[in-house]
C-alpha positions as CSV (number, residue, x, y, z in Angstrom):
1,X,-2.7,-9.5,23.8
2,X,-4.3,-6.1,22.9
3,X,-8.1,-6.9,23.1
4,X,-8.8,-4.0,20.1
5,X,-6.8,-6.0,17.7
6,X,-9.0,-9.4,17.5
7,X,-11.5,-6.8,15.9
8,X,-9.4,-5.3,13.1
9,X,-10.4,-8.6,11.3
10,X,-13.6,-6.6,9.7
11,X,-10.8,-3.9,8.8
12,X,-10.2,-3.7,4.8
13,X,-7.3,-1.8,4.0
14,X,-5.6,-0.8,0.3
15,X,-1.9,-0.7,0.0
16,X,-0.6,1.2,-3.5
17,X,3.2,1.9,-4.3
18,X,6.1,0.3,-5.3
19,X,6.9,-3.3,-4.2
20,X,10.5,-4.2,-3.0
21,X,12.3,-7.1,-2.6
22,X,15.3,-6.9,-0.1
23,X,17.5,-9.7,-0.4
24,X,20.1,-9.8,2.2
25,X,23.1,-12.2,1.9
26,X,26.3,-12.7,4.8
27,X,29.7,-12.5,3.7
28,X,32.4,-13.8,6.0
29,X,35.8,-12.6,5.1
30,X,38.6,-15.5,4.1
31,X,41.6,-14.3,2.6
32,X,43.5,-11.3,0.8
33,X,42.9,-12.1,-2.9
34,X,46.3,-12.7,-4.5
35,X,44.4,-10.8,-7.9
36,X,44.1,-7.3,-6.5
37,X,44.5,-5.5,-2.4
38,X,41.1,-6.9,-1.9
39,X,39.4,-9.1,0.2
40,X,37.6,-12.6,-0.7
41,X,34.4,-13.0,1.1
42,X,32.6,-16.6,1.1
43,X,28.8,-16.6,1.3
44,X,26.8,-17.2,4.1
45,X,23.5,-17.4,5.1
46,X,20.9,-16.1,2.6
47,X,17.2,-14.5,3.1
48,X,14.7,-12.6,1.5
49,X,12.1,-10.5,2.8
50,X,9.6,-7.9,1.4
51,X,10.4,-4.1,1.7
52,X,8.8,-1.3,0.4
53,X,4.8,-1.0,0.0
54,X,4.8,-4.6,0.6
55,X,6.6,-4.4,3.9
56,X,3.6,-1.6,5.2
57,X,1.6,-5.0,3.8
58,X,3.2,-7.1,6.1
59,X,2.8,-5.1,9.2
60,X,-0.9,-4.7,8.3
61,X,-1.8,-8.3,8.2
62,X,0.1,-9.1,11.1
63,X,-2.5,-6.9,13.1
64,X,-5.0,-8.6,11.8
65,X,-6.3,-6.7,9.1
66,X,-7.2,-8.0,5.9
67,X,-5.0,-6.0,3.1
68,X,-5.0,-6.1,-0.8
69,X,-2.1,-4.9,-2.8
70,X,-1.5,-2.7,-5.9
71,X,1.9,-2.9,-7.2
72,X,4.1,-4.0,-9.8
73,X,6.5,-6.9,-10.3
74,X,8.3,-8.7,-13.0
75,X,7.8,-12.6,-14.7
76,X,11.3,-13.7,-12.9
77,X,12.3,-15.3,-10.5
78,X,12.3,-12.6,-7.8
79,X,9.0,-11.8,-8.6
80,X,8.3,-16.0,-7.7
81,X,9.8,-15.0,-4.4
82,X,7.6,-12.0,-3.9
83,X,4.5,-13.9,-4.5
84,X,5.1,-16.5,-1.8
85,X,6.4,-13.9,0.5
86,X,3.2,-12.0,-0.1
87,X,0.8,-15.4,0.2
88,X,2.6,-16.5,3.3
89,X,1.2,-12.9,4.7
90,X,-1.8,-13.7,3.5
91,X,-1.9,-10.0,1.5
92,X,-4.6,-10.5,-1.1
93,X,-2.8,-10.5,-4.8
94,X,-6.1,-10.2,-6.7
95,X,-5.1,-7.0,-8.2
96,X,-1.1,-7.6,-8.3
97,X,0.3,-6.2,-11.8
98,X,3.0,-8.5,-13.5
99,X,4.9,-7.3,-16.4
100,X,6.9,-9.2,-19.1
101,X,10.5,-8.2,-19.3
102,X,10.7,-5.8,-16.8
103,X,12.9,-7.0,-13.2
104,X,11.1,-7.2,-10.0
105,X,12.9,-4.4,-7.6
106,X,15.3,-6.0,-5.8
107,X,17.6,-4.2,-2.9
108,X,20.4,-7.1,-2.4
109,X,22.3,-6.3,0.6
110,X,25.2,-7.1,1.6
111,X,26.2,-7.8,5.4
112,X,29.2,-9.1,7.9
113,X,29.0,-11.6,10.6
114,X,28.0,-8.7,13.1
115,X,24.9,-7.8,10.9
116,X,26.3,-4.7,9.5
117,X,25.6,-3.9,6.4
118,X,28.9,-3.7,3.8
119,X,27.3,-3.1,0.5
120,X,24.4,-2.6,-1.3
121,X,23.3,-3.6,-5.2
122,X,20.0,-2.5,-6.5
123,X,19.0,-4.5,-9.2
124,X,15.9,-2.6,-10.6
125,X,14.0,-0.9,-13.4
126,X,14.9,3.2,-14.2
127,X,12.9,5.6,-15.2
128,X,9.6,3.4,-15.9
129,X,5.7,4.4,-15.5
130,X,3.2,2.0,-15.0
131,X,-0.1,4.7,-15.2
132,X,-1.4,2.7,-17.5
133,X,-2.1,-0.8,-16.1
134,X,-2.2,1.0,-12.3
135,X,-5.4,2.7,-13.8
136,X,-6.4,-0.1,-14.9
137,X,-6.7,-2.0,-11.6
138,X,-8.1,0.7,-10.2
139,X,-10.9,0.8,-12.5
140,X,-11.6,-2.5,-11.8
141,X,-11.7,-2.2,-8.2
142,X,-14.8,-1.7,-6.7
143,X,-14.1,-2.4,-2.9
144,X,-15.2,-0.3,0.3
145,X,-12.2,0.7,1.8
146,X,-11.4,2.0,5.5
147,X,-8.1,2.9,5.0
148,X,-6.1,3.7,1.8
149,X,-2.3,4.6,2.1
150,X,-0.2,5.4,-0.8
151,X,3.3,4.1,-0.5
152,X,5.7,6.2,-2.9
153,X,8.9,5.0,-3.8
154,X,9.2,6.2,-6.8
155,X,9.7,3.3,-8.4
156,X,7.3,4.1,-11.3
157,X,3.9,2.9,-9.5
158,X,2.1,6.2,-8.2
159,X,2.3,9.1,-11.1
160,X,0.3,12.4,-10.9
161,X,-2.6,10.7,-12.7
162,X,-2.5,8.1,-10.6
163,X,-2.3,9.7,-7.3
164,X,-5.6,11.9,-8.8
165,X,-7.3,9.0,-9.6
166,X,-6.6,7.6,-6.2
167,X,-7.8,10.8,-4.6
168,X,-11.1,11.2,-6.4
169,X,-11.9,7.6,-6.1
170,X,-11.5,7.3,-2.6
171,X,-12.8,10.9,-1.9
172,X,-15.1,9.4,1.2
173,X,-11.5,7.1,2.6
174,X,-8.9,8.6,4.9
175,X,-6.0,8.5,2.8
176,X,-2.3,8.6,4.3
177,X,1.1,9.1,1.9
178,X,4.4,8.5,2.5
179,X,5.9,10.8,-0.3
180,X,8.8,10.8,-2.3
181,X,10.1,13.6,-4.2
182,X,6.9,14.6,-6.0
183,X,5.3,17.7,-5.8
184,X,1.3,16.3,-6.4
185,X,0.5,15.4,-3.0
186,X,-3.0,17.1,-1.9
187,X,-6.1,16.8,-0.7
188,X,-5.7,13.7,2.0
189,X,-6.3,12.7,5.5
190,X,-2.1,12.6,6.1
191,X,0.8,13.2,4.4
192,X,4.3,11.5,6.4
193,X,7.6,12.9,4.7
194,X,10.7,13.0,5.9
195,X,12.8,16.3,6.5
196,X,14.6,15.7,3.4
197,X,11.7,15.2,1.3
198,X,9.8,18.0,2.3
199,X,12.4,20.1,1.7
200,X,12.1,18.8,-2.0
201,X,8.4,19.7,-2.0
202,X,8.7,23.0,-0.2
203,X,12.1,24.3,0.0
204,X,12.9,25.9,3.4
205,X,11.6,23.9,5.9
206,X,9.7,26.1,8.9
207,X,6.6,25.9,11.0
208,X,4.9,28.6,8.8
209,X,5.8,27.2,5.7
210,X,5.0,23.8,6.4
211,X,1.1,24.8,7.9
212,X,0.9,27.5,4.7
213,X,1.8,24.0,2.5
214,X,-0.7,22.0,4.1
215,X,-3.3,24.3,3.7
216,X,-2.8,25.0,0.5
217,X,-2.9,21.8,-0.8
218,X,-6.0,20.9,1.8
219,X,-3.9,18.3,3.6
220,X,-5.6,17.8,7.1
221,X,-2.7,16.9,9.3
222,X,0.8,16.6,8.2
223,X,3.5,14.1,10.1
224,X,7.3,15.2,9.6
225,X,9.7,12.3,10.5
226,X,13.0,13.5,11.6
227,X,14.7,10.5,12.7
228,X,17.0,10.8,15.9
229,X,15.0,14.0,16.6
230,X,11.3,12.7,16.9
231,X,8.6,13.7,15.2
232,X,6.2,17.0,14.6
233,X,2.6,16.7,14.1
234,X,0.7,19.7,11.9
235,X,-2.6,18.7,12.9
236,X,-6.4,19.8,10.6
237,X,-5.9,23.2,13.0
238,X,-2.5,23.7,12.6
239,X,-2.1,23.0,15.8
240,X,2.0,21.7,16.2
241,X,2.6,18.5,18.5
242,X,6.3,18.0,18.8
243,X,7.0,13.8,20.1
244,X,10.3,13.3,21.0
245,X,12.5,10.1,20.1
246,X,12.7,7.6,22.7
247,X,16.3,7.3,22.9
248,X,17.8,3.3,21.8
249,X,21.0,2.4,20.0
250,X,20.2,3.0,16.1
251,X,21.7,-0.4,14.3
252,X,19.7,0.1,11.2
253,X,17.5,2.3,9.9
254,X,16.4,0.0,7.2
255,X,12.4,-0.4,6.9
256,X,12.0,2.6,9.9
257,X,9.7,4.7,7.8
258,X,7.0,1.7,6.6
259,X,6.8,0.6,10.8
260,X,6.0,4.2,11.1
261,X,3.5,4.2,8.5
262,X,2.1,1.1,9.5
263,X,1.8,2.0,13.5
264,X,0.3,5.4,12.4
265,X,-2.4,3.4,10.2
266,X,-2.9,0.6,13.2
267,X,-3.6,3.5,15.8
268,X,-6.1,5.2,13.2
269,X,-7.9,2.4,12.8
270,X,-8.3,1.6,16.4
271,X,-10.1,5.3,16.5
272,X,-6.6,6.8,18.7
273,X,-6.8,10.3,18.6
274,X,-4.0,11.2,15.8
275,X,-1.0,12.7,18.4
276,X,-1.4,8.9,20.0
277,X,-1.2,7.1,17.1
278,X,1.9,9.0,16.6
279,X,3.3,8.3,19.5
280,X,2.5,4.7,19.0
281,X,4.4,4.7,16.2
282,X,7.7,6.8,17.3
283,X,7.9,4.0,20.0
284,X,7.6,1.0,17.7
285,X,9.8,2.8,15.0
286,X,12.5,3.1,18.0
287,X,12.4,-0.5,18.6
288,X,12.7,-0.9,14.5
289,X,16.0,0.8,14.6
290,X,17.4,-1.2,17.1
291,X,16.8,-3.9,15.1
292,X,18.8,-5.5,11.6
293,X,17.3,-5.4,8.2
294,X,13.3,-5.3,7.9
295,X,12.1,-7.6,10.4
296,X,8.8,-6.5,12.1
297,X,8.6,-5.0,14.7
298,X,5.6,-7.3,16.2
299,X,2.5,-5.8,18.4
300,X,4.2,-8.3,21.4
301,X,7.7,-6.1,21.5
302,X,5.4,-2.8,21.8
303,X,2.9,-4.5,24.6
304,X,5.9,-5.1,26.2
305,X,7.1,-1.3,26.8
306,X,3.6,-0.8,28.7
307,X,4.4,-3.8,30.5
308,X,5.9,-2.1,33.8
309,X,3.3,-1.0,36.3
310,X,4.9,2.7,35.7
311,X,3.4,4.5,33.2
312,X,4.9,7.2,30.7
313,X,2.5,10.3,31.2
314,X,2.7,10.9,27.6
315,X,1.5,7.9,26.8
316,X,-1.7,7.8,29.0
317,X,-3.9,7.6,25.6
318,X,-2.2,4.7,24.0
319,X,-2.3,2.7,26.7
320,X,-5.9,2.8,28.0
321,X,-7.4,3.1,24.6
322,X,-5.6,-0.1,23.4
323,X,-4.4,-2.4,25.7
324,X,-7.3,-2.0,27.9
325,X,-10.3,-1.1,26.0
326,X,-13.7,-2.7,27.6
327,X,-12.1,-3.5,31.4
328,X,-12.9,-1.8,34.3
329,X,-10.5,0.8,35.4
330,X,-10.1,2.0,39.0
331,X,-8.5,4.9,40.2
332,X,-7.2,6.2,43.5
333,X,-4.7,9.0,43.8
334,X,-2.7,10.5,46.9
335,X,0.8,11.2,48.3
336,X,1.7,7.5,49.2
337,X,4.6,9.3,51.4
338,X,5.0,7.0,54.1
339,X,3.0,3.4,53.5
340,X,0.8,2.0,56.0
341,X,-1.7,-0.2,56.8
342,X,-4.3,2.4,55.6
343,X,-3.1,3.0,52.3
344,X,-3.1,-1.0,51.9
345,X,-6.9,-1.4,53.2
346,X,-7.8,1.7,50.6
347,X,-6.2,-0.2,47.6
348,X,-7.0,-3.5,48.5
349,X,-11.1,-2.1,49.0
350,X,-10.6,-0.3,45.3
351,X,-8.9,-3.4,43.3
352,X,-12.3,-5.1,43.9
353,X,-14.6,-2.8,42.2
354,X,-12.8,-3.1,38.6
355,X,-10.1,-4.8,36.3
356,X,-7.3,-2.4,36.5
357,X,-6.1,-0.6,39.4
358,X,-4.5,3.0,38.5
359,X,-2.6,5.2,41.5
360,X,-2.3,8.8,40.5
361,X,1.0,9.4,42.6
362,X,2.0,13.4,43.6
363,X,5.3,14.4,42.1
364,X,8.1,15.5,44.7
365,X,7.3,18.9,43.8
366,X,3.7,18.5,44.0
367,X,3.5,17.1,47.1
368,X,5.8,20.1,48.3
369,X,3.4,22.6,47.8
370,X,0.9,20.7,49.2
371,X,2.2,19.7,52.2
372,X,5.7,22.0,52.7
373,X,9.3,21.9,52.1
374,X,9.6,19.3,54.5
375,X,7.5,16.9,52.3
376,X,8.1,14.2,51.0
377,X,10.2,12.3,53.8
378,X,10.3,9.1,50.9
379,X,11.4,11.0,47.3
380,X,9.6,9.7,44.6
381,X,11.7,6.9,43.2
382,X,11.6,5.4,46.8
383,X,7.8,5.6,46.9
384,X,7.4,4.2,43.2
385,X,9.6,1.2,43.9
386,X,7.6,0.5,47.4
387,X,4.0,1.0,45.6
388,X,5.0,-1.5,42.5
389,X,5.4,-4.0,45.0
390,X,1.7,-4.0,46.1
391,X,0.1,-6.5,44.5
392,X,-3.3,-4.4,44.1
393,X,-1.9,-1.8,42.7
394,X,-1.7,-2.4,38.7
395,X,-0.6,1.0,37.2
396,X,1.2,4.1,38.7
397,X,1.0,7.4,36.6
398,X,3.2,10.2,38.3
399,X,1.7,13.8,38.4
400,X,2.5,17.4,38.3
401,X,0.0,19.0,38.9
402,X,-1.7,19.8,42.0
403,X,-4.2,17.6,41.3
404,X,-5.4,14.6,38.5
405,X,-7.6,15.7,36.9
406,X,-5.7,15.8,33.6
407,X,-5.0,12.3,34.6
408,X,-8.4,11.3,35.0
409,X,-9.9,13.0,32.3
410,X,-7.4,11.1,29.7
411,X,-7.8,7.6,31.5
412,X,-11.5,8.0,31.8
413,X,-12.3,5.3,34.8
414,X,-15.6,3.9,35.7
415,X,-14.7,4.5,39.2
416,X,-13.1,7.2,41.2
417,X,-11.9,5.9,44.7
418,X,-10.9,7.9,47.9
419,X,-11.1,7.9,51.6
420,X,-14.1,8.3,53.8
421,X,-13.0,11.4,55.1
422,X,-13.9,13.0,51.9
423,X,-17.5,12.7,52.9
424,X,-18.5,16.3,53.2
425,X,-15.8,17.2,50.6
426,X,-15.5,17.8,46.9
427,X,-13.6,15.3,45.1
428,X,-11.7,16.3,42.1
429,X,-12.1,14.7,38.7
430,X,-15.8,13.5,40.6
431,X,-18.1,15.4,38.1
432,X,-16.4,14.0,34.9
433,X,-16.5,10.9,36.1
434,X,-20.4,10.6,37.0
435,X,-20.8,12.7,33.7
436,X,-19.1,9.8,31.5
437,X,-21.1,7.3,33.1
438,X,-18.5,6.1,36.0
439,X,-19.1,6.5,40.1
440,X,-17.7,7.9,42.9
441,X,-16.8,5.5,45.6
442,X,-15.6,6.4,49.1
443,X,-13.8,4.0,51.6
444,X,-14.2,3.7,54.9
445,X,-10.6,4.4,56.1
446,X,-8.6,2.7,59.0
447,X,-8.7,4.4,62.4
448,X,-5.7,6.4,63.9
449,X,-3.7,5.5,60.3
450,X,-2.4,7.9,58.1
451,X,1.1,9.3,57.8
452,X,0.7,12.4,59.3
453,X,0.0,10.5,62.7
454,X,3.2,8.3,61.8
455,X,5.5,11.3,61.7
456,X,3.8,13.2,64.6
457,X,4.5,10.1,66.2
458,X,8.4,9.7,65.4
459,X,8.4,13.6,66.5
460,X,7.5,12.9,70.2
461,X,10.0,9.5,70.2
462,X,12.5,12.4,68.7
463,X,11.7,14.5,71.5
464,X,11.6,12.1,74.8
């Protein structure tokens, strides 16, 4: 289990938009109805399960976080429905608006034996404001907050005045929005649209007119969901990060953009640096589409994608920061071209000093211009496969470069491993280790073993 999450129980967090209630019932087909060139459909299974705001609600508590609502619902039986959903989540309903004779939203959806969905029935209020009573609650809220996201559906919940109120009241909070087609938005930590919303705010949709719209409106960073295509990041200095999708079958896209919002606001308040917590999020928000209807995508199904002992480069920051915050990391790097009995001494020595072994392994290409054309005699795959079989070793991160550096400086270990015949030498990555508070340890290495001396070897067999 991620040891960070066990302290998000101190965490308060303020949820504010519209409340949803998808209701998803199977329909198996039976007959051709004799009435009309139709078919009848019996019912099936039936289930509810909450959607909008009060989905980002769900995902929050889940992560142990302790989350109170604003929304509205209705005095029906939906609304009954909601309440348990919400009290089974244990989302705080202190300041939960019910209405008389207005209906609790309600998305019923229709779908087949495979899971597909057929049809869809909205059964919901048009064209209402609740400004008043939202104001209200707010008033009347006096709570410290360490997160406040806004979650527009425009289902009559967040208005202009109440998305100022919300602003000025929480002035000191990081505030996050998942917009709708308004054009108030301003002044916040994050805004999250999608393509085709911002094109409602902004029109054409560029680089230069996004950062000119973020600025204007004094929105630090600004994250445009774009579905199949991944995600770009406007960051506070308009820097662009672009975070491409991780590619999975898309079953349903149902509940994708409250898993983002609610991996975003997970990574945040773990203290990721933003560009991580959006990749934290396009990864879990890959396994959401993959998935039917709004079911959660749970923190298990994302530990599990950092499970192998290969590690995505791009995800270096997620991984360390998170999953193993507080334990001692190791790390070694080196060609790893042909393994000996060297190579296992040096890892074996290294797994003692810490919790987590990491090998920085030379790309192909890196280790040709180290070493020559002639280099690698094992190809990368080959080497990765051999190296995940050592039991000391408990991470591999594949590099580039000529050297990790990069590596270390994102991973940040306490200690810094290599041979003893980098006694009288500088070691890379050495200084910003010691500087961070880590050491510099050097093994004494196993005589006449190293893979040089293996190929000269084979070379003078070759040549008897």
């Amino acid at each position: 289990m991620i040891n960070e999450i066990s302290k998000l129980n101190n965490k308060n967090v303020l949820v504010i938009g519209d409340i949803i209630l998808d209701h998803y019932i199977n329909i198996i087909p039976n007959k051709i109805s004799q009435e009309a060139p139709i078919l009848v459909f019996n019912l099936g299974s039936e289930y509810n399960s909450l959607g909008g705001c009060a989905n980002v609600c769900k995902y929050l508590s889940s992560f142990n976080i302790n989350v109170d609502i604003i929304g509205v619902i209705g005095k029906d039986n939906n609304s009954k429905i909601v309440k348990k959903l919400l009290n089974d989540s244990h989302i705080n309903m202190d300041y939960l608006i019910e209405k008389d004779n207005i209906k609790t939203t309600t998305k019923n959806r229709f779908f087949s034996e495979d899971n597909k969905q057929v049809l869809r029935v909205d059964d919901e209020e048009n064209n209402i404001e609740y400004t008043d009573e939202v104001l209200k609650i707010l008033n009347k809220n006096n709570k410290e907050y360490d997160l406040i996201i806004i979650s527009d559906y425009k289902k009559g919940v967040i208005s202009e005045k109440v998305f100022n109120e919300i602003i000025n009241k929480y002035n000191h909070t990081k505030i996050i929005c998942d917009p709708k087609n308004n054009k108030y938005y301003k002044d916040m930590f994050l805004l999250k649209p999608n393509k085709k919303e911002l094109e409602y705010i902004i029109g054409n949709i560029n680089d230069n007119n996004i950062i000119e719209y973020k600025n204007e409106n004094n929105i630090d960073n600004l994250l445009l969901t774009l579905g199949k295509d991944g995600m770009k990041l406007y960051d506070k200095d308009n820097n662009i990060h672009t975070i491409n999708s991780i590619n999975n079958t898309v079953y349903d896209v149902t509940g994708a953009g409250d898993c983002v919002l609610s991996y975003l606001s997970l990574g945040i308040l773990l203290n990721l640096d933003l560009i991580d917590s959006c990749k934290l999020s396009n990864y879990a928000a890959s396994k959401k589409v993959s998935k039917f209807g709004t079911q959660l995508v749970s923190l298990e199904e994302v530990i599990d994608y950092f499970n192998d002992k290969l590690i995505d480069r791009n995800n270096i920051g997620i991984f360390f920061k998170i999953l193993h915050n507080n334990k001692t990391i190791v790390f070694t790097n080196g060609c790893y071209d042909i393994i000996h009995s060297g190579h296992i001494h040096l890892l074996k020595e290294a797994k003692k000093l810490g919790d987590i072994l990491v090998l920085g392994l030379n790309s192909d290409d890196s280790i040709k211009r180290l070493k020559g054309n002639n280099r690698p005699i094992l190809n990368e795959k080959e080497r990765i496969n051999i190296l995940k079989s050592i039991e000391y070793i408990d991470y591999i991160v594949v590099f580039d470069e000529d050297t990790p550096l990069n590596i270390i400086k994102e991973i940040k270990p306490d200690y810094l491993v290599k041979g003893s015949d980098y006694k009288d030498k500088k070691v890379v990555g050495s200084d910003f280790v010691i500087k961070n508070g880590g050491a510099l340890v050097l093994i004494d290495l196993v005589e006449g073993k190293s893979t040089t001396n293996i190929i000269n070897k084979i070379k003078e067999i070759n040549n008897e």
